[in-house]
N, C-alpha and C positions, 0 to 999 in steps of 0.2 A: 504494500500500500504506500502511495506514496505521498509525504507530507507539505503542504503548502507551509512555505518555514518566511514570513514576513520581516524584512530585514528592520533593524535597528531603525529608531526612530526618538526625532528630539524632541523632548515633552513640554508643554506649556507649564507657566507657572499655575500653582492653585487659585491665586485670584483670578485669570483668564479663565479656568472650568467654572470654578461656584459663580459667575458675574453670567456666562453663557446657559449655567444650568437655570439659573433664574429666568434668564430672560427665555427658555424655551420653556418652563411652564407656562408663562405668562401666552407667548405661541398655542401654546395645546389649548387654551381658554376661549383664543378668536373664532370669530366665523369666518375666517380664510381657513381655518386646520378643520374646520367641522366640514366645511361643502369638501377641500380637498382629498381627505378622508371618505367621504360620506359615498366615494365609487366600492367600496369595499376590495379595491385591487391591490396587492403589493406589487410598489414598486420593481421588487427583485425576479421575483418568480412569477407575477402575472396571476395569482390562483386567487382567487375571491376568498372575503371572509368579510365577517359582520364587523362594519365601520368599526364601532368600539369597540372592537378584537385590534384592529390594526394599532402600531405602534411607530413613535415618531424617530425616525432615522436621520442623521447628520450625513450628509454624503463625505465630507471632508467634518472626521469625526472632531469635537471638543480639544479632545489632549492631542490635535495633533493639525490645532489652530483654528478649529473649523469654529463657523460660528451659527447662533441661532438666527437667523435668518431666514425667510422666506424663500430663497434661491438657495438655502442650503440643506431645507429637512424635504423629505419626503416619507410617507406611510409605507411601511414594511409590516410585515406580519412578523410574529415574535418570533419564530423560528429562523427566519433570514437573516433578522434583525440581532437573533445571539449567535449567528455562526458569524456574520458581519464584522462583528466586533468592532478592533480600529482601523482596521482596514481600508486605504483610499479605492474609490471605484476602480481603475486598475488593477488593484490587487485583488479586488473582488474578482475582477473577472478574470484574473489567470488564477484563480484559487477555484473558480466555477469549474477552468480548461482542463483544470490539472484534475478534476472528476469526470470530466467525459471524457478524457483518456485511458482513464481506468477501466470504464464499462465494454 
């Protein structure tokens, strides 16, 4: 089996995550995340699920500069969303490749 091994990466300070985590609860409150959401699609995998199932993904993750932003979360389902992890969409997607090679 073969392991997606994510290279090293330089981490924001803690007031950059607690300042970002705030402001993306504040995000999940609007009705920009409610209509956004409210397709029941993950982003990642395209599979439907009940809106308040889906959960809010950073595409350029918190500790790794990303910010709460409109142009930067999109709804993932929780299963995408905890293999995701910190990973930048790149990574995601040679992490996706490196499972359809397997199959």
């Amino acid at each position: 089996m073969n392991l997606f091994i994510m290279e090293p990466f330089q981490t924001v300070d803690e007031e950059h995550i607690k300042r970002e985590k705030a402001k993306a609860r504040e995000l999940r409150n609007s009705q920009w995340w409610k209509r956004k959401r409210s397709s029941g699609i993950c982003y990642y995998c395209g599979k439907k699920s009940k809106a308040t199932e889906l959960t809010m993904d950073h595409l350029v993750p918190v500790v790794r500069g990303g910010r709460s932003v409109e142009s930067n979360v999109v709804p993932a389902c929780k299963d995408c969303n905890s293999k995701k992890k910190y990973l930048l969409p790149t990574e995601w997607e040679e992490y996706l490749n490196s499972l359809k090679k397997e199959d």
